[in-house]
BALOBA-1460 file (C-alpha; in Angstrom, 3 decimals):
// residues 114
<rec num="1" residu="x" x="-9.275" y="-38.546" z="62.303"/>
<rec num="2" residu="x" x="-9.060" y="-41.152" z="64.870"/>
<rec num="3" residu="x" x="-9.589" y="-43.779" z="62.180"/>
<rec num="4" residu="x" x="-6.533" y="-42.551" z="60.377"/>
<rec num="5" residu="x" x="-5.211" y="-42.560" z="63.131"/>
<rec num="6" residu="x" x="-5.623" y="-46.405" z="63.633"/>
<rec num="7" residu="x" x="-5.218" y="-47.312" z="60.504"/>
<rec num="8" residu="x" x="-1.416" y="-46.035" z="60.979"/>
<rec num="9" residu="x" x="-0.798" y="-47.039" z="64.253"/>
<rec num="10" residu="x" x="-2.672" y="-50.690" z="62.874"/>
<rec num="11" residu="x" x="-5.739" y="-50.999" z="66.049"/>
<rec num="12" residu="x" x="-8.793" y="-50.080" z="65.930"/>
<rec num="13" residu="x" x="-10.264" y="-46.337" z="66.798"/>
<rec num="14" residu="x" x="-11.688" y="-47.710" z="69.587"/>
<rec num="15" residu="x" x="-8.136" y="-48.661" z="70.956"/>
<rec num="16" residu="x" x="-7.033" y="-44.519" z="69.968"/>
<rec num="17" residu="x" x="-9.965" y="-43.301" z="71.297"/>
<rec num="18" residu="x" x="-9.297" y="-45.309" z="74.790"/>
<rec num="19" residu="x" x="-5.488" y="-44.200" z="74.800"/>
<rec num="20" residu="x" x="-6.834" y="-40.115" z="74.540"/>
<rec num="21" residu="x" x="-9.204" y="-41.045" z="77.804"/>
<rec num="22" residu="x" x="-6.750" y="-42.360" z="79.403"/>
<rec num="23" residu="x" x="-4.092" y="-39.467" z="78.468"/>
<rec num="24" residu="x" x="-1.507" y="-41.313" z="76.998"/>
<rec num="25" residu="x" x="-1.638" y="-38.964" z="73.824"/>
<rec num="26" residu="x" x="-3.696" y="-36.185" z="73.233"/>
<rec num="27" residu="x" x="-5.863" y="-34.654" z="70.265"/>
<rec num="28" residu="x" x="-8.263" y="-31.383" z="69.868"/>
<rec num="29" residu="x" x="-11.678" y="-31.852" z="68.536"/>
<rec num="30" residu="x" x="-12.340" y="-30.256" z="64.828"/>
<rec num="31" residu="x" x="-15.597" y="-31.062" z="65.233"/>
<rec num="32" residu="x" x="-18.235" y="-32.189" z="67.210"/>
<rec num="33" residu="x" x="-17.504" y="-35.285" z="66.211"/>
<rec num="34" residu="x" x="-13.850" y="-35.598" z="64.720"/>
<rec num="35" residu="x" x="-11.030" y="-35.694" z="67.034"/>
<rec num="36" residu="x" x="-7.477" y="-33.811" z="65.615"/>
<rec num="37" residu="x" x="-4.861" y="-36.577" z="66.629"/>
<rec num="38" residu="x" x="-1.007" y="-34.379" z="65.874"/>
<rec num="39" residu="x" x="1.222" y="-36.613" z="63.586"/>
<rec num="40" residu="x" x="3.851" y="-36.904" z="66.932"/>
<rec num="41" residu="x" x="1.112" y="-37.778" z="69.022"/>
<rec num="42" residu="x" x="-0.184" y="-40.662" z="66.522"/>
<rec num="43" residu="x" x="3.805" y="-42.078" z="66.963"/>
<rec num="44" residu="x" x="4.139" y="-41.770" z="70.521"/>
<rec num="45" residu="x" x="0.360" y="-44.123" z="70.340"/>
<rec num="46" residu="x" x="2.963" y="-46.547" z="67.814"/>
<rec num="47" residu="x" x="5.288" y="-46.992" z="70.482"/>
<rec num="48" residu="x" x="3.454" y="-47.213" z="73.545"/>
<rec num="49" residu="x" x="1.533" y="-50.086" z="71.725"/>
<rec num="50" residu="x" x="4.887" y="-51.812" z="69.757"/>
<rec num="51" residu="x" x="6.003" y="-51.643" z="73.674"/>
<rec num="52" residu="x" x="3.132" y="-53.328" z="75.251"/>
<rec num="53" residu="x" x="2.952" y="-56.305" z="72.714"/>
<rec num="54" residu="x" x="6.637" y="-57.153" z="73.615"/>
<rec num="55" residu="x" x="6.310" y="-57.358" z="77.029"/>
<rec num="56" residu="x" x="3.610" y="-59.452" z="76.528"/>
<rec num="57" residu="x" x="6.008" y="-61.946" z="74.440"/>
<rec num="58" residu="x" x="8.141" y="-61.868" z="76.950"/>
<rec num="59" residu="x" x="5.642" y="-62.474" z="79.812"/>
<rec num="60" residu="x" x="4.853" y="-65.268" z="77.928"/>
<rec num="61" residu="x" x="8.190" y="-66.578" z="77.062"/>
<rec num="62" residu="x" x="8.984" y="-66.949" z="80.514"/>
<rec num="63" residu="x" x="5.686" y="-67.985" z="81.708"/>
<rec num="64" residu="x" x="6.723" y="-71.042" z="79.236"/>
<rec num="65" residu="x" x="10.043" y="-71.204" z="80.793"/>
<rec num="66" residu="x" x="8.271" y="-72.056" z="83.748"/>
<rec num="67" residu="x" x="5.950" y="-74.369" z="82.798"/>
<rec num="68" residu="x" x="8.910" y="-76.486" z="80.695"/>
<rec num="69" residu="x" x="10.845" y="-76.307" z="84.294"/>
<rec num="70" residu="x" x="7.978" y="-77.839" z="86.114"/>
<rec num="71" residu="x" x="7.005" y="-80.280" z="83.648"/>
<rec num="72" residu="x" x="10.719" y="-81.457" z="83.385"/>
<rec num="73" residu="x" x="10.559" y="-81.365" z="87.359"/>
<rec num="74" residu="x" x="7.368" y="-83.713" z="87.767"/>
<rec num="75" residu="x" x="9.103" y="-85.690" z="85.003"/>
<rec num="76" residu="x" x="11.665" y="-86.342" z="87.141"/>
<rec num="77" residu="x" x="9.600" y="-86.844" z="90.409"/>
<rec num="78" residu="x" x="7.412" y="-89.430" z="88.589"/>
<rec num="79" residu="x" x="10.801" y="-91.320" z="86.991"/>
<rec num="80" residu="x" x="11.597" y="-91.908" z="90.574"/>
<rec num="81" residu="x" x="8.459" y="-92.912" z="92.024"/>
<rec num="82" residu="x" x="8.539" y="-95.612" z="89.297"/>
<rec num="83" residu="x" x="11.891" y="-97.045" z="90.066"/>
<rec num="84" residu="x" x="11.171" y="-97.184" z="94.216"/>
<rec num="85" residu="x" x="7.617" y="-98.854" z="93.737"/>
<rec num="86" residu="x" x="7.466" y="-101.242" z="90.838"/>
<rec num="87" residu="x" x="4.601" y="-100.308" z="88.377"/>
<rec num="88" residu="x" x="1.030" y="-102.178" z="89.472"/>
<rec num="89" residu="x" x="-0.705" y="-104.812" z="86.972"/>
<rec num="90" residu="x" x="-3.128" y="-103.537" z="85.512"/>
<rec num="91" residu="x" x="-6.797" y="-105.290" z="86.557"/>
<rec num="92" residu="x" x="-7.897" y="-106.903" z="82.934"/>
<rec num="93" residu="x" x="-11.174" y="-107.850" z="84.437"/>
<rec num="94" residu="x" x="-14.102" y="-105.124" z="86.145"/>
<rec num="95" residu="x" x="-13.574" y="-105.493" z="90.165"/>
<rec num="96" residu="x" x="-15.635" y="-107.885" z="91.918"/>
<rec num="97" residu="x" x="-15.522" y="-106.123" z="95.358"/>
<rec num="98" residu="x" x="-19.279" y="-105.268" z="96.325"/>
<rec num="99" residu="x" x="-20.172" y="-101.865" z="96.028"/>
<rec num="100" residu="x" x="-22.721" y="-100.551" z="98.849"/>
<rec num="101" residu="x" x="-25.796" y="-100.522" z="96.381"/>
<rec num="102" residu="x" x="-25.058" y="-104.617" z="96.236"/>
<rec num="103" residu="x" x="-24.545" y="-105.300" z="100.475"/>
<rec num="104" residu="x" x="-26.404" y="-102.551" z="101.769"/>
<rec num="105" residu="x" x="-30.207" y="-103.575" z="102.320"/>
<rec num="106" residu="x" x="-32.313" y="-100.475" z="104.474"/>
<rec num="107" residu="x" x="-34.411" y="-102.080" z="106.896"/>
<rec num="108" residu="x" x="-38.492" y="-101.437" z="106.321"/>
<rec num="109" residu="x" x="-40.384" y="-99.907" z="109.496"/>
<rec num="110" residu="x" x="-43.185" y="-102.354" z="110.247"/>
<rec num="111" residu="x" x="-46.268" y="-101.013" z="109.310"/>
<rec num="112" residu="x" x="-48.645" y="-99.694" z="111.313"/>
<rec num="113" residu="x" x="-51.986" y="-101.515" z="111.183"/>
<rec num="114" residu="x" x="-55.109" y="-99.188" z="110.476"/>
């Protein structure tokens, strides 16, 4: 019964069978293996659920609200940076300042005679 019970609701039976555990509805068992989920009981699963996916919308609606503040923020911040220091040229050409590897030279022990 649980996967009629899904099928309404549109999850899986897996997603009924967690909401029994948990207690948010309840159903008697037939059988050893069928659960009896009530017709009221299978609605009160359609809400809970409906409920759950739009406060996940609007979690994410603002958590883009957010994001669209701060981005418009550094926006700004990075508009003013640019008009207090004048933008850098660019280097067309590799760097010719030595790296380590090129002036860095370990000294050799001497060798011990044998």
């Amino acid at each position: 019964m649980q996967e009629q019970a899904a099928r309404a609701i549109g999850c899986s039976s897996k997603t009924v069978l967690r909401h029994i555990a948990r207690g948010t509805i309840s159903a008697t068992h037939k059988h050893a293996q069928e659960l009896d989920i009530a017709e009221d009981q299978v609605e009160k699963l359609k809400q809970v659920l409906t409920l759950a996916k739009s406060r996940q919308s609007t979690d994410v609606l603002q958590e883009l609200e957010l994001l669209t503040l701060r981005v418009q923020t550094l926006e700004e911040k990075v508009q003013t940076l640019e008009s207090v220091q004048p933008s850098l040229p660019v280097p067309t050409e590799p760097s010719t300042v030595p790296t380590t590897k090129d002036t860095y030279q370990p000294q050799q022990s001497p060798q011990k005679p044998n």
